[in-house]
N, C-alpha and C positions, 0 to 999 in steps of 0.2 A: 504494500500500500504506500502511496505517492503521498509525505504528506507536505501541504502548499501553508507557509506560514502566513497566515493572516494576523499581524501585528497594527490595523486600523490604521494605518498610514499607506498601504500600499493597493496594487490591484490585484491580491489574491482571488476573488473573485473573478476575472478575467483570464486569469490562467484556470481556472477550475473549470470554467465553463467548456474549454477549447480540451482540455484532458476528458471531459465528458462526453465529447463530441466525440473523440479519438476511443469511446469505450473502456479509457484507461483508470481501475480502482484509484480513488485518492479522496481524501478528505483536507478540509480548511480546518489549520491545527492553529490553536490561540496558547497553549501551557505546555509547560517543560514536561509535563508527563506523557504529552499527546507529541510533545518531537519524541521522547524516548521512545515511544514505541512506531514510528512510523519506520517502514524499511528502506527510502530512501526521501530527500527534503529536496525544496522548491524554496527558494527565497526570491520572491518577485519584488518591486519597488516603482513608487514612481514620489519624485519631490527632490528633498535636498539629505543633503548623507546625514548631517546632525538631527534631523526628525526622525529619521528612519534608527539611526542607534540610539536614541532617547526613546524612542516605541520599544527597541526591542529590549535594553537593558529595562524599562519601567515593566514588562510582561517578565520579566527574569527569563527570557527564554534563550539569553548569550550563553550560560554556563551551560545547557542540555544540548544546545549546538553544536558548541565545541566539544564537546563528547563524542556525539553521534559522530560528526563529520571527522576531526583530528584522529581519535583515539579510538572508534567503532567502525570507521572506511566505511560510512554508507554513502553513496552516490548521490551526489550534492549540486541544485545548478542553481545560479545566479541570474537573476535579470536585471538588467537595468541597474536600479540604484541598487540592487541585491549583488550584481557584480564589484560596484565601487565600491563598497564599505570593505567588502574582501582584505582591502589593502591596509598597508601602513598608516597611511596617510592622506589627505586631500586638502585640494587648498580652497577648496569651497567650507568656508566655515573653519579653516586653520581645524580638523579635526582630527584624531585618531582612529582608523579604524581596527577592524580585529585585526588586522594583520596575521591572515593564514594565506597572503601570496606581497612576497615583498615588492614594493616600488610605492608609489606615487599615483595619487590624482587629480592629473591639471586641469586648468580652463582651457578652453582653448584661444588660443589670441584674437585680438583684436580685428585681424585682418578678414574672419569672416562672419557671418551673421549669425550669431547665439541668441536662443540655439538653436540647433539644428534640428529643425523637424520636417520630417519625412521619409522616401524610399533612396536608401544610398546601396552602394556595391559592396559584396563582404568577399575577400578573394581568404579563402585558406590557406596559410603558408605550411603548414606540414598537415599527416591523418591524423584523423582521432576518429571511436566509433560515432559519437558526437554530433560532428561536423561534418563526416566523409560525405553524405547524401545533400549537401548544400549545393554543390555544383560550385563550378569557378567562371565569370560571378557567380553570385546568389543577389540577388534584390530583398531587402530589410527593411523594416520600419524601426526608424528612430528616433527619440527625440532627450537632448541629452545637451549640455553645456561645458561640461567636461569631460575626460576622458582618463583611460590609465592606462598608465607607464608602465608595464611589468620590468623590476631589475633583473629578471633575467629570461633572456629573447628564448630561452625553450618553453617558457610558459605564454608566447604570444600563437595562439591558435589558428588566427584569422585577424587582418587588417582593412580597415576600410580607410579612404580617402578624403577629406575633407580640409582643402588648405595642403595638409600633408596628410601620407599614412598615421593611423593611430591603432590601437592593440580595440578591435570590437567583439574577437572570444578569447578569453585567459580559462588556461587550465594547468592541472598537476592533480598527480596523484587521482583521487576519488573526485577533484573539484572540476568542474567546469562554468563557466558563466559568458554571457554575453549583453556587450552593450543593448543592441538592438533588444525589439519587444519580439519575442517568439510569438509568442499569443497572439498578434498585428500584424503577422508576416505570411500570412494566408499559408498555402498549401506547405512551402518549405519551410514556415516555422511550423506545424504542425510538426512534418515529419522528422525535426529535429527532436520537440517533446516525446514524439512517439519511441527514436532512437535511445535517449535518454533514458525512459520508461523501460528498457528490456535492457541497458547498457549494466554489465557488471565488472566495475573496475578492479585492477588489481594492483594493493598497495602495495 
């Protein structure tokens, strides 16, 4: 069972619907009892990094997280703002994140129009079971004002373009995430969640 962290800041609901559609089990988990027992997690997002880890540290549901995911290797994906808090750091909000993939996450400069919302190109720079069924392109729905930096380019999955290349899936280990909205990305974000759904990683 998929379980899709609904911390009232985000659009768990919208990834629920699209798993539902896919006939894929999962339920919208709100308490650290209901991450323990799910078999693998969903952290979906949409806003700024500092709400989204004040929802999820106020739910206390950081500590059963990183259980599950660090220390238990259940199959973990990221969306959106679920992919940025991943990190060290960001500079939206000068904040901390959990820091379970190192680097950084920037704004993006000046030079183009933040943010960026709508369908951009996701080119995969190496496989993963994941990603492999995206096609090279893929066409994504995004909408996002900063971006992350992974520090270290084996965990940049896939790049999109905007001004310049930027990291739009990071993964390691058990983890994967991506900028873009899966749930928004019609048929190939489907059958990315579907991949994800039957993916059994090994740490």
């Amino acid at each position: 069972m998929i379980g899709v962290i609904d911390y009232q800041a985000g659009n768990a609901p919208s990834v629920g619907y699209a798993l539902a559609h896919l006939g894929v089990e999962h339920r919208l988990v709100r308490d650290a009892a209901a991450v323990r027992r799910a078999d693998r997690l969903v952290l979906p997002g949409v806003g700024a990094a500092q709400a989204t880890l004040d929802s999820l540290y106020a739910a206390d549901l950081v500590d059963a997280l990183t259980e599950r995911v660090l220390r238990d290797g259940v199959a973990f994906l990221g969306i959106c703002i679920g992919l940025q808090v991943l990190f060290e750091h960001s500079e939206e909000g000068d904040v901390e994140g959990l820091g379970w993939i190192p680097g950084l996450v920037r704004r993006f400069p000046d030079s183009v129009r933040v943010p960026q919302i709508g369908w951009n190109t996701v080119e995969p720079t190496r496989a993963h079971p994941v990603t492999d069924g995206l096609g090279a392109p893929a066409h994504c729905y995004f909408v996002n004002s900063y971006h992350c930096d992974p520090a270290d380019p084996d965990h940049v999955l896939a790049v999109t373009d905007y001004g310049s290349p930027f990291c739009s899936v990071a993964g390691r280990d058990n983890l994967v995430a991506t900028q873009f909205h899966a749930e928004k990305s019609g048929p190939l974000g489907l059958g990315l969640l579907e991949r994800f759904a039957a993916w059994e990683p090994r740490c």
